[in-house]
N, C-alpha and C positions, 0 to 999 in steps of 0.2 A: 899659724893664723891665716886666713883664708880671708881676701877682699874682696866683696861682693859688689858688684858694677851693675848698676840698672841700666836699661838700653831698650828700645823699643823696635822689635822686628819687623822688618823689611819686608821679607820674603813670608809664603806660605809658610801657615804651620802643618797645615798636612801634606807631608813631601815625600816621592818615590826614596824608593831606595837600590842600590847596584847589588844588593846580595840577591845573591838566587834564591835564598831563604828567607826573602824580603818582598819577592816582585808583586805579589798581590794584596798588600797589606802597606795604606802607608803609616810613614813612622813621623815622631813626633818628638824635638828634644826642647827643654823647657831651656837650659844653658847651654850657655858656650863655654867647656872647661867645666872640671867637674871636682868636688871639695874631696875625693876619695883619695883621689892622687897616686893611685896605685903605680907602680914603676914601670907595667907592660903596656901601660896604656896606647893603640895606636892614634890616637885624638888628639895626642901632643905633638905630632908633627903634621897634624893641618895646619893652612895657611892661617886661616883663622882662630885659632887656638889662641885666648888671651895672655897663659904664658901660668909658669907655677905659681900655684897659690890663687889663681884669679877665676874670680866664678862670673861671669856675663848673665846675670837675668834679666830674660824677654820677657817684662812686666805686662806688654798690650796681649799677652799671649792668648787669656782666655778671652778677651772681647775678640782678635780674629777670629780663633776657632768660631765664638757663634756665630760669626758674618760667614764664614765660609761655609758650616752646616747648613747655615738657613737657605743659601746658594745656590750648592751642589744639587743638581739634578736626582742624582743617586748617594745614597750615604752610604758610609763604607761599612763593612759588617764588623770589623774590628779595628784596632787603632795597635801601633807596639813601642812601646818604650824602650830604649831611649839609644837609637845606634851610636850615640858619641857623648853620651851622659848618661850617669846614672839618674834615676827616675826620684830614688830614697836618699838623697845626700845628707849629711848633717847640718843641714843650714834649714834656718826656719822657715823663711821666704819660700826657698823652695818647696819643702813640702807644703805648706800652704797652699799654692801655685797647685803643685799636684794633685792634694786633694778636690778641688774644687774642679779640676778639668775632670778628675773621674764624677763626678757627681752630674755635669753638664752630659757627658759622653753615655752612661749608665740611665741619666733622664731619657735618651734618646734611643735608647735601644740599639746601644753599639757596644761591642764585647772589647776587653784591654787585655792585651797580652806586656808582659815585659821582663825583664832579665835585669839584677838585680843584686850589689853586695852591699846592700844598704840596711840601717835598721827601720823598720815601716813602723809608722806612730801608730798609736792605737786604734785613735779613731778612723783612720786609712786601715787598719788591717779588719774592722768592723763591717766597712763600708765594701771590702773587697768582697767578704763571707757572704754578705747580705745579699751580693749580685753571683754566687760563686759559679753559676754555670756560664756566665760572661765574664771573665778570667782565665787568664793561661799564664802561668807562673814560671819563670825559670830564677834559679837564686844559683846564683855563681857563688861557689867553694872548690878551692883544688888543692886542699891537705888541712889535717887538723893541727898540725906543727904551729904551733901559738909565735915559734921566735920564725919562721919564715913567711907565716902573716904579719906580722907587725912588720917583715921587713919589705916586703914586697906590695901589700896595702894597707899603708899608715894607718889612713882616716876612714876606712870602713867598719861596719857591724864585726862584734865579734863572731868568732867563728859559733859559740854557744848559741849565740843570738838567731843565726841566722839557721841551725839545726832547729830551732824551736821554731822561728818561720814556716820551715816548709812543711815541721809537722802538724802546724798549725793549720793551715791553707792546703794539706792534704786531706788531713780530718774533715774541715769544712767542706767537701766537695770543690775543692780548686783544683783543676789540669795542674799538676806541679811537678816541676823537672828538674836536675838537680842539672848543672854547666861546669864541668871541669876543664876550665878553659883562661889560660893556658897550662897545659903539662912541663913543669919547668925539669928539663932531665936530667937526671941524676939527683935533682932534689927532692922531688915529687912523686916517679913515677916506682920506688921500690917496689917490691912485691909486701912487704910487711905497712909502708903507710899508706897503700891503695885496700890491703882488706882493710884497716882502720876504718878508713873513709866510708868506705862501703857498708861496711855494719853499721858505722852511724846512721849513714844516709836509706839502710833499710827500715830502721829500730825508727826513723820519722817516717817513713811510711814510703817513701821514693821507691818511684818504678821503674824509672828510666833517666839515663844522663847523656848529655851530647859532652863530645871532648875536641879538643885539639890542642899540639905541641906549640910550646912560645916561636914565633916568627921574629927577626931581627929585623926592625928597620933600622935606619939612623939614628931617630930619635930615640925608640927604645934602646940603642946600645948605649947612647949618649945616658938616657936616664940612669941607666944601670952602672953605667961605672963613676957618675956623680952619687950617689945616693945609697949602691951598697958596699959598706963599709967592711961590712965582714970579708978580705979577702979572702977565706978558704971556700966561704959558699959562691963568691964571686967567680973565682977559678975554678969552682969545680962545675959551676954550667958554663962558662962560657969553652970549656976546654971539651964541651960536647959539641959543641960547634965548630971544630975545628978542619972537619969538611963539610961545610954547610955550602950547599946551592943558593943559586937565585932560581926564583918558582914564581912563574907569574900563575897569580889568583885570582879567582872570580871575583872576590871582594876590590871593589872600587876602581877594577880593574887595574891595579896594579902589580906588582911584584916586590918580591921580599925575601931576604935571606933563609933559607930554611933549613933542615935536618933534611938527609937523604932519605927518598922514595922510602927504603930496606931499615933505614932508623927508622924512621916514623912507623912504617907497618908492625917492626918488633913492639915498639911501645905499645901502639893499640892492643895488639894482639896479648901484650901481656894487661893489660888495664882490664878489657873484655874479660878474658880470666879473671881477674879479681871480682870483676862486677858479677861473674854468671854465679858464681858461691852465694850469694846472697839475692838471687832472683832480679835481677836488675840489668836492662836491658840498654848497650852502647847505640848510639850512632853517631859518627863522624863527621866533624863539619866538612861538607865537600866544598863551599864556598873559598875553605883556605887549605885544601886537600884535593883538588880536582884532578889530579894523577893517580889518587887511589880512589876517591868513591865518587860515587854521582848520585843526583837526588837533594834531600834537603835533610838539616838537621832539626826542622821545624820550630824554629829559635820563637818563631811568635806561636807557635803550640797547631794543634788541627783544627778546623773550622768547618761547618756544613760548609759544602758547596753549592754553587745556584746555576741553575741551567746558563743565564744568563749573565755572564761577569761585569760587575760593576765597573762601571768606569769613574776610577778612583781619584784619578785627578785634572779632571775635567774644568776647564775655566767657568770662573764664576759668571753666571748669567747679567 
């Protein structure tokens, strides 16, 4: 059960972001703490994190935004949900919340990208179709394994659910991505449940997916050895980590336990394979990979560009 805390934010709701697949787009989370609860979550070990079970809703959320719209000098051309929350959680308030900011954002002629293992209500999945060339879609799934979904994201969309999403929002004309993110190894990355994956995610219409391997912080080991019970699966990724580096990343600028250079490049390398069977085109998050690639994984999708770059987060007049 998930307790919902109203609170009235502080700070900007439209705020930079430290990903490199971030810097010209800002981002927007409607919580603090997020009802998915997925175990690799890195958002449980901010300072700010209200703690398990606890959702923070920034109720003044959409009266900022217009104050700040009507502000801004320059409005930004897209918006992207949600780098430390899910945008689709199971809680009502929230999408509520959500809907209503895309409705504001959509009025104003600003396009929403976001990433996503939520299930999106109806009328939010309507509302997206209607505006679909101002949308960029990415919907996180990293295996159709029904028992290491349920273990690893409790309180998310089923995996069904979220196949029929993107075929949905593909069909509609929506930019849509599939994110297999994180690669948990040895769990995830066989050669028989990545074609799985892949034919699903073609058979919905998916063209392209961004990936990356699970990364160890603290918190994530912590959640992992509270929460997965299953010893044999427990042991069998964590005993791929058993020379794992520290890798500072572009993301938030910090560092985080990882899989070696040579591990990670074989995974890709075998994922790539699976995806190319089926026409469907990898890119690597370089944000939490920056020893192997550079560039972007384009987590908020591609956008025209403007001769002249907005200045995105420019204080309010």
């Amino acid at each position: 059960m998930v307790t919902l805390i109203r609170a009235d934010r502080r700070s900007a709701v439209l705020t930079p972001s430290s990903l490199a697949c971030l810097l010209h787009i800002p981002t927007v989370n409607l919580t603090s703490g997020c009802a998915h609860g997925c175990l690799y979550c890195y958002a449980q070990g901010y300072s700010t994190h209200p703690g398990k079970d606890k959702v923070v809703l920034y109720q003044n959320t959409l009266e900022k935004l217009k104050s700040e719209l009507t502000h801004k000098r320059m409005k930004p051309w897209a918006v992207y949900f949600s780098p430390s929350s899910d945008f689709f959680q199971p809680v009502p308030e929230v999408l509520e919340l959500g809907y209503c900011i895309l409705e504001i954002l959509f009025s104003k002629d600003i396009g929403v990208a976001f990433l996503s293992k939520g299930r999106i209500p109806e009328k939010t999945m309507n509302l997206l179709l209607s505006h679909a060339d101002k949308v960029r879609a990415q919907i996180g799934i990293i295996t159709l394994d029904e028992d290491i979904q349920r273990i690893f994201e409790p309180n998310t969309a089923s995996l069904s659910v979220r196949l029929n999403q993107m075929a949905r929002l593909a069909a509609g004309g929506v930019a849509t991505k599939a994110r297999l993110d994180p690669i948990l190894p040895g769990l995830t990355d066989t050669p028989n449940m990545l074609g799985q994956l892949f034919s699903a995610l073609s058979t919905a219409g998916v063209k392209s997916a961004a990936i990356s391997t699970l990364f160890l912080r603290p918190s994530v080991l912590e959640s992992l050895r509270s929460h997965v019970h299953d010893h044999g699966i427990f042991k069998k990724l964590l005993d791929s980590y058993g020379d794992a580096k520290r890798l500072a990343i572009h993301a938030e600028h910090s560092s985080v336990m990882a899989l070696p250079q040579k591990k990670r490049e074989k995974i890709y390398t075998r994922v790539r394979h699976a995806a190319e069977k089926f026409g469907i085109d990898i890119s690597v998050c370089s944000c939490k990979n920056p020893d192997l690639n550079s560039g972007t994984c384009n987590i908020s999708g591609t956008w025209p560009k403007c001769d002249t770059q907005p200045k995105l987060f420019d204080k309010e007049d």
